[in-house]
PDB file of N, CA, C and O in Angstrom, chain B, residues numbered from 101:
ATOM      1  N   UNK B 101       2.320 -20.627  -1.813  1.00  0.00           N
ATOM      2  CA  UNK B 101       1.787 -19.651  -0.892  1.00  0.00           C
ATOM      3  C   UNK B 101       0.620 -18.923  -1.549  1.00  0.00           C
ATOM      4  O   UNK B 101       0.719 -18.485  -2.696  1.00  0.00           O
ATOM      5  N   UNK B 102      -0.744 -18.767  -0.646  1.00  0.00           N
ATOM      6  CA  UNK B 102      -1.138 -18.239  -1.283  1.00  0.00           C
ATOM      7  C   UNK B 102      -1.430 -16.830  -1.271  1.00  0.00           C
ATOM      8  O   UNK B 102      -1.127 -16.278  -0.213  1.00  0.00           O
ATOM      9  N   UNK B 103      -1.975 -16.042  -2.226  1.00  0.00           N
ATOM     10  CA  UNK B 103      -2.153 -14.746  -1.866  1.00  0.00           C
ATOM     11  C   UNK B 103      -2.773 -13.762  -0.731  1.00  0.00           C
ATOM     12  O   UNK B 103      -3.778 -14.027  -0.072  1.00  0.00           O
ATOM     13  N   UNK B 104      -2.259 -12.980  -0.659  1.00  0.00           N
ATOM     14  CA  UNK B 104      -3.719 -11.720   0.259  1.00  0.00           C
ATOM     15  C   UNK B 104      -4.650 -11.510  -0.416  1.00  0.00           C
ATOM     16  O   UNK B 104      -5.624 -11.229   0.282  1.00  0.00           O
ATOM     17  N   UNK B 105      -4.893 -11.502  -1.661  1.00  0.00           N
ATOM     18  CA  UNK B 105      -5.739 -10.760  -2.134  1.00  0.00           C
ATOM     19  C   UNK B 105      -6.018 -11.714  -3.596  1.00  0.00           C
ATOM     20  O   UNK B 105      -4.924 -11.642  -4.156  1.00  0.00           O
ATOM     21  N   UNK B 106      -7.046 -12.672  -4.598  1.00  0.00           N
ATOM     22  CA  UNK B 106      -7.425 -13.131  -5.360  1.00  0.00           C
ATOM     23  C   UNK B 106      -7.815 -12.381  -6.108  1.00  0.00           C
ATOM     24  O   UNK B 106      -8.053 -11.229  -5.747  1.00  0.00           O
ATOM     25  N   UNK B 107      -7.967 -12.705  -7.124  1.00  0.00           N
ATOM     26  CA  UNK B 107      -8.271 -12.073  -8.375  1.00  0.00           C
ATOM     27  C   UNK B 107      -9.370 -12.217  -8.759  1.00  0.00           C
ATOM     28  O   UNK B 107      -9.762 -13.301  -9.193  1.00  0.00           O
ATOM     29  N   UNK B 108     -10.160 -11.099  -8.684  1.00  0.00           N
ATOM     30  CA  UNK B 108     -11.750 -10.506  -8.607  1.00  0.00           C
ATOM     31  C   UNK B 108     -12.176 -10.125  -7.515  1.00  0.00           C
ATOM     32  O   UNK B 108     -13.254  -9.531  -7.492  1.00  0.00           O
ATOM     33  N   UNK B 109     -11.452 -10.357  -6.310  1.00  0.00           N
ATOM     34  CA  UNK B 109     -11.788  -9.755  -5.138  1.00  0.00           C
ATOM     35  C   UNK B 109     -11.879  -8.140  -4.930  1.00  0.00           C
ATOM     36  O   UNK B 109     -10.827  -7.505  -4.863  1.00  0.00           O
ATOM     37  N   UNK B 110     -13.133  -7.477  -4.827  1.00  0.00           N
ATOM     38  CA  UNK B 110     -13.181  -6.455  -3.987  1.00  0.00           C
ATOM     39  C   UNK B 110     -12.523  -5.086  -3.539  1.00  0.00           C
ATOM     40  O   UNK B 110     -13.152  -4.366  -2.763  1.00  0.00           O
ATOM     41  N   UNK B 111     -11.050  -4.636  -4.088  1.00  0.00           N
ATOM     42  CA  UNK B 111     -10.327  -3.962  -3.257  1.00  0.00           C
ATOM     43  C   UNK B 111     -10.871  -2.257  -2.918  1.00  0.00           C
ATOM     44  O   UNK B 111     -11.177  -1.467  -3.811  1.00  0.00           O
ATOM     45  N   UNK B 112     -10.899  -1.932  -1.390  1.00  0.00           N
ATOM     46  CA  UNK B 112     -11.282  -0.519  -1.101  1.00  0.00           C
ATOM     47  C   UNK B 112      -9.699  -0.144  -0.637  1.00  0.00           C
ATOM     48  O   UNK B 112      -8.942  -0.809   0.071  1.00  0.00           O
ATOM     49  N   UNK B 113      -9.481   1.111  -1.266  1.00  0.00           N
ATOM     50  CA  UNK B 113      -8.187   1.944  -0.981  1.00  0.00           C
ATOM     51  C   UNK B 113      -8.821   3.327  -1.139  1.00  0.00           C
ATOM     52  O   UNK B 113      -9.433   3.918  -2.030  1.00  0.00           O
ATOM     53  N   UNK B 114      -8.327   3.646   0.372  1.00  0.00           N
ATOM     54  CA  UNK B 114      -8.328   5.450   1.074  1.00  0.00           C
ATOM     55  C   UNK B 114      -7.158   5.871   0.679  1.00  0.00           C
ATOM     56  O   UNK B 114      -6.380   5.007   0.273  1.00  0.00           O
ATOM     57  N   UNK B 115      -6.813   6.975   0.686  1.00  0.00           N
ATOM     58  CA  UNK B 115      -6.025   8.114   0.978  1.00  0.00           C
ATOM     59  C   UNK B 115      -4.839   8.115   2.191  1.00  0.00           C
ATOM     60  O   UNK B 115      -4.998   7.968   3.403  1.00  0.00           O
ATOM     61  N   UNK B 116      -4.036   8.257   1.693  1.00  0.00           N
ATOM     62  CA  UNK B 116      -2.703   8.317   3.301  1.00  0.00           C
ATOM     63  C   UNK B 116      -1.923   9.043   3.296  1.00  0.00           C
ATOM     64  O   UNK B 116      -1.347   9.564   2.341  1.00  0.00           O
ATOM     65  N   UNK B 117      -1.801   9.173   4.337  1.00  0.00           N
ATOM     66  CA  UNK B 117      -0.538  10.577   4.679  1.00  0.00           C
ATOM     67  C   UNK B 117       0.372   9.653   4.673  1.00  0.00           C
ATOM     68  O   UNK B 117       0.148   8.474   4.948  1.00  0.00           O
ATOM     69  N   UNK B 118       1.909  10.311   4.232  1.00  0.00           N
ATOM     70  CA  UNK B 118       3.103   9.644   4.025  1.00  0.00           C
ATOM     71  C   UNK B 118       3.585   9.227   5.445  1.00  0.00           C
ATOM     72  O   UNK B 118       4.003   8.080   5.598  1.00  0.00           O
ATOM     73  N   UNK B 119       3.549  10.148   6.556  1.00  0.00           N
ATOM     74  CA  UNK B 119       3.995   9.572   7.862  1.00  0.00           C
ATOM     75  C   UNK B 119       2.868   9.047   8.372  1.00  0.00           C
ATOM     76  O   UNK B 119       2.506   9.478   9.467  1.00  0.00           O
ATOM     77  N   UNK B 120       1.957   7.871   7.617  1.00  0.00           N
ATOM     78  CA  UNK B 120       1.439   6.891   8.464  1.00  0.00           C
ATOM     79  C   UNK B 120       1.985   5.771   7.844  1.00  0.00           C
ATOM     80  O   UNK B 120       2.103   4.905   8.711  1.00  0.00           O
ATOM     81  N   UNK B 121       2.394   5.347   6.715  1.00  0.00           N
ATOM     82  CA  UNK B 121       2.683   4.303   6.098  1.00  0.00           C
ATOM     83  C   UNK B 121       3.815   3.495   7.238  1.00  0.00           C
ATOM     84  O   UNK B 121       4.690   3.970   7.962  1.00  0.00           O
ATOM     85  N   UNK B 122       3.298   1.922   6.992  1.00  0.00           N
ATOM     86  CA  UNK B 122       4.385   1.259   7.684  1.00  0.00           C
ATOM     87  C   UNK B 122       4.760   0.500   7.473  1.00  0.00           C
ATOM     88  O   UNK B 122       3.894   0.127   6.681  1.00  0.00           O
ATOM     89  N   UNK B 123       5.919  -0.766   7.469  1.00  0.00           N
ATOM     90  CA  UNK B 123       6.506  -1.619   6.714  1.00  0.00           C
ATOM     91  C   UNK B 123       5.222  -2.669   7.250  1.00  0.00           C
ATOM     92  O   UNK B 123       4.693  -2.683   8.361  1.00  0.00           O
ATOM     93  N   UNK B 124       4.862  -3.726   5.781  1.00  0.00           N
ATOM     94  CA  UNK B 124       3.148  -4.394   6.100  1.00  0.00           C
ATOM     95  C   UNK B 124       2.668  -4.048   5.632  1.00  0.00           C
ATOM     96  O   UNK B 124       1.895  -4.782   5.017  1.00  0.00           O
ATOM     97  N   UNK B 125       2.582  -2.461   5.385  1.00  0.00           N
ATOM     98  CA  UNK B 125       0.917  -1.859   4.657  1.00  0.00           C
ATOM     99  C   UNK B 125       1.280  -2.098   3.195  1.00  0.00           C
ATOM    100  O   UNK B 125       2.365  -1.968   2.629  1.00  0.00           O
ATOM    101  N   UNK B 126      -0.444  -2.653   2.521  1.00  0.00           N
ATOM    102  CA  UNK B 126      -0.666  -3.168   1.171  1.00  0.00           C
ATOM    103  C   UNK B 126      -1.143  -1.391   0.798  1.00  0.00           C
ATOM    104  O   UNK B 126      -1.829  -0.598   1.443  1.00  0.00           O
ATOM    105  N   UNK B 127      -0.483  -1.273  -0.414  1.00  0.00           N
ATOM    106  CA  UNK B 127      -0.644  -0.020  -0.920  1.00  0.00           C
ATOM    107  C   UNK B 127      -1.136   0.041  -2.302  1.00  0.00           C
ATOM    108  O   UNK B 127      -1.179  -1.045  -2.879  1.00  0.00           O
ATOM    109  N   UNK B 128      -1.583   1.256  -3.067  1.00  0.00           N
ATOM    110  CA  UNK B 128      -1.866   0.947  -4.406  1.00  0.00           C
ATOM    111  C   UNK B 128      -0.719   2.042  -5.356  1.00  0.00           C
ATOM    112  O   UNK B 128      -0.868   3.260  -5.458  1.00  0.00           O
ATOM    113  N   UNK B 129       0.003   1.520  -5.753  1.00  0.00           N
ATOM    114  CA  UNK B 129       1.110   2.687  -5.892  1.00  0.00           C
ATOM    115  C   UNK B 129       1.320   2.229  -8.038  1.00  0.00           C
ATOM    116  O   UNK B 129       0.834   1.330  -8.724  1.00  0.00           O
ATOM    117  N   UNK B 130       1.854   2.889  -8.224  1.00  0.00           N
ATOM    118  CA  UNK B 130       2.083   3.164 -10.320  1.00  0.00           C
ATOM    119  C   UNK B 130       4.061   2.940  -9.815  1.00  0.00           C
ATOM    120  O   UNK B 130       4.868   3.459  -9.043  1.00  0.00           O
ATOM    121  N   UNK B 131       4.030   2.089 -10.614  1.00  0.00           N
ATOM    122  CA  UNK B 131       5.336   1.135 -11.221  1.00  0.00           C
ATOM    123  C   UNK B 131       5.397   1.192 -12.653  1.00  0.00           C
ATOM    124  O   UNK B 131       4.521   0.589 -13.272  1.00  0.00           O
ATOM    125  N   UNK B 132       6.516   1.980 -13.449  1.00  0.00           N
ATOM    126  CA  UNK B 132       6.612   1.906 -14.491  1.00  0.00           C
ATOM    127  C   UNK B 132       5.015   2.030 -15.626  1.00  0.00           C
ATOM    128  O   UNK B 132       4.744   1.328 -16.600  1.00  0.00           O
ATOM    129  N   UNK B 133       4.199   3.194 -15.016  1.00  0.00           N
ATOM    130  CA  UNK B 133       3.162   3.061 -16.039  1.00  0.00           C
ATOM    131  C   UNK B 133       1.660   2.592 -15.301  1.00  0.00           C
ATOM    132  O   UNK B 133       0.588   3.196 -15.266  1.00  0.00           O
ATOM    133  N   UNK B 134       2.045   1.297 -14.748  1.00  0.00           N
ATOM    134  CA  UNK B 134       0.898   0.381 -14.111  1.00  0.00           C
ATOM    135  C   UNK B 134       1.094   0.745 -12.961  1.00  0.00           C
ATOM    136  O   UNK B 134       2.000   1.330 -12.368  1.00  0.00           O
ATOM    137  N   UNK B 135      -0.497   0.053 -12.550  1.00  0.00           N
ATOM    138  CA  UNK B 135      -1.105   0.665 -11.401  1.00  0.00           C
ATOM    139  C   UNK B 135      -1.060  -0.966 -10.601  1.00  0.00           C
ATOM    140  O   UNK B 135      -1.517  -1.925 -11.223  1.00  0.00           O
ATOM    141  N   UNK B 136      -0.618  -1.111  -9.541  1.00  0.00           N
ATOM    142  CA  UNK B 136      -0.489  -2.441  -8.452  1.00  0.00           C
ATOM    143  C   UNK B 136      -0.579  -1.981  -7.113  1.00  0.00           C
ATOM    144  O   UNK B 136      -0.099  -0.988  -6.566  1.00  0.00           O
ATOM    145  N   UNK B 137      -1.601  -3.309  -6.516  1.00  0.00           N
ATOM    146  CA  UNK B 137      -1.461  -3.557  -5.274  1.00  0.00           C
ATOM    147  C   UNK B 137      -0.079  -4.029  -4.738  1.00  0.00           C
ATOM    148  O   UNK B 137       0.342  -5.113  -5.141  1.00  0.00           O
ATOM    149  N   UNK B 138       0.701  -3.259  -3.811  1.00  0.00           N
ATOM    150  CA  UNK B 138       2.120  -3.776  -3.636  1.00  0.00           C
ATOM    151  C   UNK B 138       2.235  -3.882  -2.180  1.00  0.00           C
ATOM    152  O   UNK B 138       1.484  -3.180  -1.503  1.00  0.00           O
ATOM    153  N   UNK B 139       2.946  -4.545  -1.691  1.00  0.00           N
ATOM    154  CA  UNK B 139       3.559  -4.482   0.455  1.00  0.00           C
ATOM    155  C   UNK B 139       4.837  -3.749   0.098  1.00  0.00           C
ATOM    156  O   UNK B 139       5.717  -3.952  -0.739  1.00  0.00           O
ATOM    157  N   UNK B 140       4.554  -2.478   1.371  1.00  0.00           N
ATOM    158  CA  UNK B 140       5.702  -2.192   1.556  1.00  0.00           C
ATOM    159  C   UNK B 140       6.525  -3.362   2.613  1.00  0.00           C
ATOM    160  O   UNK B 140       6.012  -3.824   3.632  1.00  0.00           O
ATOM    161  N   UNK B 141       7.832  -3.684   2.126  1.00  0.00           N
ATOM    162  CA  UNK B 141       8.669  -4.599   2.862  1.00  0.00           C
ATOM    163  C   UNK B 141       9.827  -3.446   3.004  1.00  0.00           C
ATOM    164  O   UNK B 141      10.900  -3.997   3.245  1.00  0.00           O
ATOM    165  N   UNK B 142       9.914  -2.434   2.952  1.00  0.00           N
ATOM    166  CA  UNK B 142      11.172  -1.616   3.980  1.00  0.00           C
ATOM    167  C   UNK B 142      10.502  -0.646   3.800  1.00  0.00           C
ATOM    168  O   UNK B 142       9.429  -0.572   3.202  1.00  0.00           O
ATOM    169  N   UNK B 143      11.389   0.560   4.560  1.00  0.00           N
ATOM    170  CA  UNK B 143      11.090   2.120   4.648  1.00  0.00           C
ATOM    171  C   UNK B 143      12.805   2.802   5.101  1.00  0.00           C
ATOM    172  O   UNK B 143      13.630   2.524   5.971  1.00  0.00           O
ATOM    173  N   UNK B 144      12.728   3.819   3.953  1.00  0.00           N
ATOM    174  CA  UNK B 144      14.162   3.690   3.807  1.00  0.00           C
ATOM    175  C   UNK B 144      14.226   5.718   3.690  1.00  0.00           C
ATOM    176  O   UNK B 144      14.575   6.257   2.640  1.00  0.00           O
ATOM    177  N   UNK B 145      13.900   6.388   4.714  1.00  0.00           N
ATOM    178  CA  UNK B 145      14.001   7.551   4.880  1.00  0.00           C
ATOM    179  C   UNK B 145      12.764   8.435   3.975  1.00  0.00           C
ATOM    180  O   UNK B 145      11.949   8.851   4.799  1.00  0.00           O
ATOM    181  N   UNK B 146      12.429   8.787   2.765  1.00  0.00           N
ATOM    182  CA  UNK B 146      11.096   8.682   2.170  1.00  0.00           C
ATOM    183  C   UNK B 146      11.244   8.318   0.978  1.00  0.00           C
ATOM    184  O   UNK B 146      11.017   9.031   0.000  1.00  0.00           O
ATOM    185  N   UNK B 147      11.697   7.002   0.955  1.00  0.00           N
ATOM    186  CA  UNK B 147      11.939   5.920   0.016  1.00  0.00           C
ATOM    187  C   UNK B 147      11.143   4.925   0.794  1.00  0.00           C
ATOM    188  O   UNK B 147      11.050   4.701   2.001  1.00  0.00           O
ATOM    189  N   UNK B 148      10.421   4.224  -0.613  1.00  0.00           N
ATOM    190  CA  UNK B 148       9.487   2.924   0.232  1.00  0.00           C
ATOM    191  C   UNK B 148       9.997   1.534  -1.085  1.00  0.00           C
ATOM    192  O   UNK B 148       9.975   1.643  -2.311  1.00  0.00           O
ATOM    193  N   UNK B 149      10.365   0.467  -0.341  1.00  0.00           N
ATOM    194  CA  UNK B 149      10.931  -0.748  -0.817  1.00  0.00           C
ATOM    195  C   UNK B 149       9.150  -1.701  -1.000  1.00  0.00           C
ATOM    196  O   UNK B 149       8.531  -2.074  -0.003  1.00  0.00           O
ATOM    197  N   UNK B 150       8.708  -1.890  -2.239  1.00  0.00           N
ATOM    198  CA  UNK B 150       7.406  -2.536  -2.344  1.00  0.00           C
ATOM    199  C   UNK B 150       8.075  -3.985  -3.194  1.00  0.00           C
ATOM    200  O   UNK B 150       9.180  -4.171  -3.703  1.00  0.00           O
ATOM    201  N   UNK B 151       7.055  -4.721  -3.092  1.00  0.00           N
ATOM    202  CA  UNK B 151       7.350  -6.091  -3.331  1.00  0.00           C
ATOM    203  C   UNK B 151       5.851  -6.931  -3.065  1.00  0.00           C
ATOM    204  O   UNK B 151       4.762  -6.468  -2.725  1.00  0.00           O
ATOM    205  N   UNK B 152       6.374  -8.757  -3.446  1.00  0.00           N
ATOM    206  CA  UNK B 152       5.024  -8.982  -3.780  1.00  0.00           C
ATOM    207  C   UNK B 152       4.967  -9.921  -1.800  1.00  0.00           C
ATOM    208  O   UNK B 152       5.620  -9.804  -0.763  1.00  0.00           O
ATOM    209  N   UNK B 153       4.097 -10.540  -2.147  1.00  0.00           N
ATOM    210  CA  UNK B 153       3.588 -11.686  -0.716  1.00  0.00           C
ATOM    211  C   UNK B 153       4.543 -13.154  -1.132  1.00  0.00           C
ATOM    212  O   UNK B 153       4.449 -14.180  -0.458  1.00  0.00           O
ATOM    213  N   UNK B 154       5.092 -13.084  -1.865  1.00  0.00           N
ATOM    214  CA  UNK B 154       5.611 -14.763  -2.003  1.00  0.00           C
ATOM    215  C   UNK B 154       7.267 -14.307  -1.862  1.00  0.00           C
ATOM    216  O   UNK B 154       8.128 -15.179  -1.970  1.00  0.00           O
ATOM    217  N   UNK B 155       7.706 -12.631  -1.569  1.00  0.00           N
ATOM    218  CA  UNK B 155       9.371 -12.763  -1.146  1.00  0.00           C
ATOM    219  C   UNK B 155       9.812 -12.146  -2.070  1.00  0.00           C
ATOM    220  O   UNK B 155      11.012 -12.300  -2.293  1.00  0.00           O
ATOM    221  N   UNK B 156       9.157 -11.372  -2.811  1.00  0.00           N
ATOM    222  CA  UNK B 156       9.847 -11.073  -4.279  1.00  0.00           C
ATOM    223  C   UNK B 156      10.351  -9.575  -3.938  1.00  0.00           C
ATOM    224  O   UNK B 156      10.177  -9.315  -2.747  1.00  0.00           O
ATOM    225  N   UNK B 157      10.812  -8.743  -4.528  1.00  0.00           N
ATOM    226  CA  UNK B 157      11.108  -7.232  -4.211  1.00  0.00           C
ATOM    227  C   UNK B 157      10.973  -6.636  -5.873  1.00  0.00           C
ATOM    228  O   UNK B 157      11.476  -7.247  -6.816  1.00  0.00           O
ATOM    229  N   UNK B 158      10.555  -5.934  -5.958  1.00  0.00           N
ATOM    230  CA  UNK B 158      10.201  -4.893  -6.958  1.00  0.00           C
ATOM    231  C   UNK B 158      10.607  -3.493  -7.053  1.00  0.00           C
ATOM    232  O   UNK B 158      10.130  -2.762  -7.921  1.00  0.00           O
ATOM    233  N   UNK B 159      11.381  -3.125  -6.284  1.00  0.00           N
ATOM    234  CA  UNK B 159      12.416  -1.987  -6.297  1.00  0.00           C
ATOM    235  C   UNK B 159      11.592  -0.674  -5.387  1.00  0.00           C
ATOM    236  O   UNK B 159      10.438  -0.695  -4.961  1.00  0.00           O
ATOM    237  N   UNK B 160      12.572   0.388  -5.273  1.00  0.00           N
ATOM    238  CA  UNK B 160      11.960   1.472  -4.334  1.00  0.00           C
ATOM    239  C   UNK B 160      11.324   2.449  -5.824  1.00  0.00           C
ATOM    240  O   UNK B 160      11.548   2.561  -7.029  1.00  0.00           O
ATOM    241  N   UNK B 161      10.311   3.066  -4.631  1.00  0.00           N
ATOM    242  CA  UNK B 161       9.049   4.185  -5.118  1.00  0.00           C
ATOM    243  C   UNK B 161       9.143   5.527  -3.687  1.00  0.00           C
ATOM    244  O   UNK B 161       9.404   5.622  -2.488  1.00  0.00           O
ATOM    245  N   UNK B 162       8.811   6.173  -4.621  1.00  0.00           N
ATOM    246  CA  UNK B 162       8.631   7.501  -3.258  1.00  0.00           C
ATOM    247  C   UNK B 162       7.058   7.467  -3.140  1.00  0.00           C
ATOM    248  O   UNK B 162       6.326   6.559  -3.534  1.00  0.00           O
ATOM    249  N   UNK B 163       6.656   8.732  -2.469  1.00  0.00           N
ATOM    250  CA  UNK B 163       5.387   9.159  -1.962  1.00  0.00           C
ATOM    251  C   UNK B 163       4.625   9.119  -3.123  1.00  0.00           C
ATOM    252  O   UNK B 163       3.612   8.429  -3.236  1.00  0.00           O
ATOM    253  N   UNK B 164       5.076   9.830  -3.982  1.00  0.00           N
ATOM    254  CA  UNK B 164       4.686  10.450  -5.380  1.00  0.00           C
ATOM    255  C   UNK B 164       3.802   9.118  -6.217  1.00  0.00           C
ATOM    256  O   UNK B 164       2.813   9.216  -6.943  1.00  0.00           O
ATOM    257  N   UNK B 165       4.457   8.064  -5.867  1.00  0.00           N
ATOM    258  CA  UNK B 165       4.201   7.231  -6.425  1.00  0.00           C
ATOM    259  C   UNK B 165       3.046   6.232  -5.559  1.00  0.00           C
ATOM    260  O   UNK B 165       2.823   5.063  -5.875  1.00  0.00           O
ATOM    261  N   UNK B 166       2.558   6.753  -4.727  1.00  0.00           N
ATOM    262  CA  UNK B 166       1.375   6.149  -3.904  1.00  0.00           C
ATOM    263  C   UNK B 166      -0.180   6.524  -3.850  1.00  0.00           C
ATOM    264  O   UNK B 166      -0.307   7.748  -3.820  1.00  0.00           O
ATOM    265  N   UNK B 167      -0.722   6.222  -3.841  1.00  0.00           N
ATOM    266  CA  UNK B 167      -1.964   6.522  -4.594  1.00  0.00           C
ATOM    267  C   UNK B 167      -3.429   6.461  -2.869  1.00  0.00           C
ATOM    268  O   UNK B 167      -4.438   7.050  -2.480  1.00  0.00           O
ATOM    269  N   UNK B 168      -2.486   5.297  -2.457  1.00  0.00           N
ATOM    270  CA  UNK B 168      -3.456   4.872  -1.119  1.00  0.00           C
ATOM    271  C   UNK B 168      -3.374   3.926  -0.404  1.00  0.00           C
ATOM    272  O   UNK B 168      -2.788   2.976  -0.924  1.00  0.00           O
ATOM    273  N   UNK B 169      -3.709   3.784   0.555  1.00  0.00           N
ATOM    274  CA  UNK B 169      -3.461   2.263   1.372  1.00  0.00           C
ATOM    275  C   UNK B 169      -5.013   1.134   1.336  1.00  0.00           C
ATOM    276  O   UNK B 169      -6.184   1.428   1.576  1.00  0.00           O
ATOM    277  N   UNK B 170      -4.502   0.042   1.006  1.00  0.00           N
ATOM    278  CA  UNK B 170      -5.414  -0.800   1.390  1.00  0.00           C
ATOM    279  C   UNK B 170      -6.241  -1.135   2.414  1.00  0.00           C
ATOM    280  O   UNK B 170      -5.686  -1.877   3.224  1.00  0.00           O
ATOM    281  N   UNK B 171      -7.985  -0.705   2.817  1.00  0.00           N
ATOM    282  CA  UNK B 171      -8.604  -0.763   3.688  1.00  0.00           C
ATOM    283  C   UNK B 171      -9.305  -1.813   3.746  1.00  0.00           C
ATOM    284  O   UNK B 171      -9.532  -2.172   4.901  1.00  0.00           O
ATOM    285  N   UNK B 172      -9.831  -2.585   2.773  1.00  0.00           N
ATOM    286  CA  UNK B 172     -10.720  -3.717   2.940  1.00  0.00           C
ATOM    287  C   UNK B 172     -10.668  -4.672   1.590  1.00  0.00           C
ATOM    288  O   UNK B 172     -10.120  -4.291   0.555  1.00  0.00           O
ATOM    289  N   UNK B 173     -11.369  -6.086   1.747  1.00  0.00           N
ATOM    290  CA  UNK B 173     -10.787  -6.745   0.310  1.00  0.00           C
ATOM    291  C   UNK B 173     -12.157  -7.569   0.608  1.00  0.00           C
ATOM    292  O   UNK B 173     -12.473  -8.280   1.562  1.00  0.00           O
ATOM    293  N   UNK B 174     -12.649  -7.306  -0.236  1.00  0.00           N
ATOM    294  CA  UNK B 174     -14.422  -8.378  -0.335  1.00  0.00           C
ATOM    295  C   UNK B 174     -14.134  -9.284  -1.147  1.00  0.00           C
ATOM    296  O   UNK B 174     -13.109  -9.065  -1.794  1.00  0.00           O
ATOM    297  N   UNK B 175     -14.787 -10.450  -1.402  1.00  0.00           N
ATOM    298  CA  UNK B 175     -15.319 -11.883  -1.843  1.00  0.00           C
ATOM    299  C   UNK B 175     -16.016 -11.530  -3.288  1.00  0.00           C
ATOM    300  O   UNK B 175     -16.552 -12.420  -3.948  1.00  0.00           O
TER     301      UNK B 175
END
């Protein structure tokens, strides 16, 4: 499968309010230190379940831990 997003591509990330986020949105959120493009795959009261595009899950993050949502991805 391949990715959303290649490596060297482009990424623009805005600013988001916590009650817009929705299960789908590519976010830029800090995991243990590092900084990743992640999908939220649940929403779990203001707990967010992030994970990768090939099925994987990477555990829950709060708000705190979100930085912005993914707006555009250039070439």
């Amino acid at each position: 499968m391949k990715g959303k997003i290649d490596s060297g591509q482009l990424c623009t990330v805005e600013p988001v309010e916590e009650d817009d986020l929705e299960k789908g949105d590519i976010v830029l959120c800090k995991v243990n230190g590092n900084e990743y493009l992640h999908l939220i795959k649940a929403i779990q009261g203001k707990r967010y379940q992030i994970g990768n595009n090939k099925g994987g899950i990477n555990g829950w993050i709060t708000f705190n831990s979100i930085y912005g949502i993914l707006v555009k991805v250039e070439a």
